[in-house]
C-alpha positions in Angstrom: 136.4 85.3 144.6 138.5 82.4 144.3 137.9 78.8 145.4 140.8 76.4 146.9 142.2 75.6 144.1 143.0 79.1 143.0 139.9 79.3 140.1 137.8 82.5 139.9 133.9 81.9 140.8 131.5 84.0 139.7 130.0 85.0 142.8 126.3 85.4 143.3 124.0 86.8 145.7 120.6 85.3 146.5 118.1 87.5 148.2 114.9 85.7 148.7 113.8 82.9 146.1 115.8 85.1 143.5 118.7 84.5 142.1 120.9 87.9 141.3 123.6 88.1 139.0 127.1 89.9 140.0 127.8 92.4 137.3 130.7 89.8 135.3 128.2 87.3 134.8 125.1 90.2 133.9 127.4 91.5 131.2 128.5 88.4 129.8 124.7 87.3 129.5 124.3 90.6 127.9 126.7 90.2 125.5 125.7 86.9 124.7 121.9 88.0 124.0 123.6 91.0 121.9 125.4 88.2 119.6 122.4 85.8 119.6 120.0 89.3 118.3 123.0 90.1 116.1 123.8 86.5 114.3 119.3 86.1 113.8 119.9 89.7 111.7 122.7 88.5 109.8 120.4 85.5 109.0 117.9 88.0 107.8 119.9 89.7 106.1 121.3 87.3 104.4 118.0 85.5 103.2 116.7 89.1 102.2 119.8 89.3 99.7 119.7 85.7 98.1 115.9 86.8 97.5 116.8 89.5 95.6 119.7 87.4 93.7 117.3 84.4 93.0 114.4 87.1 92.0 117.0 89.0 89.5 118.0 85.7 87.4 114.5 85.0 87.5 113.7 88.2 85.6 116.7 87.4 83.4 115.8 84.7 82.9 112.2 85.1 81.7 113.6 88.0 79.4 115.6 85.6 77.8 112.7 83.3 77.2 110.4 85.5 75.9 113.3 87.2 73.6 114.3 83.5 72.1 110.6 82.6 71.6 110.3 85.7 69.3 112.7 85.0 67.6 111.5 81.2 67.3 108.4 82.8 66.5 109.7 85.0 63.3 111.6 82.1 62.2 108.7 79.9 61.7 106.2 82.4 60.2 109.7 83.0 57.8 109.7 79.1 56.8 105.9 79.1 56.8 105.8 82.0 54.4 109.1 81.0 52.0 107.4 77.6 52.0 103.8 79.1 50.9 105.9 81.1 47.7 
């Protein structure tokens, strides 16, 4: 359907107090809802992997720790010990 000035319309048909949709405008709401459902998965997704990232340096992090505080560790007791001699 086109108005006077040659412009499509989406047309609609009311029956009632209800409003119903003509099949153009059903699938474009469709598709919309599919791409809002899609993008809030993506988000998901995406907060599920920079989880994972910030809990890996974590753990690398803390295995780095604990490996230089051994070895700050043994090089104390080492001074304490050539010190003692």
């Amino acid at each position: 359907m086109t108005d006077l000035s040659g412009n499509r319309r989406v047309r609609t048909l009311m029956i009632g107090s209800r409003r119903m949709l003509t099949m153009p405008e059903a699938l474009a709401r469709e598709r919309m809802r599919d791409a809002e459902r899609n993008a809030r998965q993506a988000r998901l997704a995406r907060h599920l992997v920079a989880a994972r990232r910030w809990g890996r340096l974590e753990r690398m992090a803390r295995a780095t720790r604990e490996k230089h505080d051994g070895r700050a560790v043994a090089t104390v007791e080492a001074l304490e010990v050539s010190r003692s001699s």
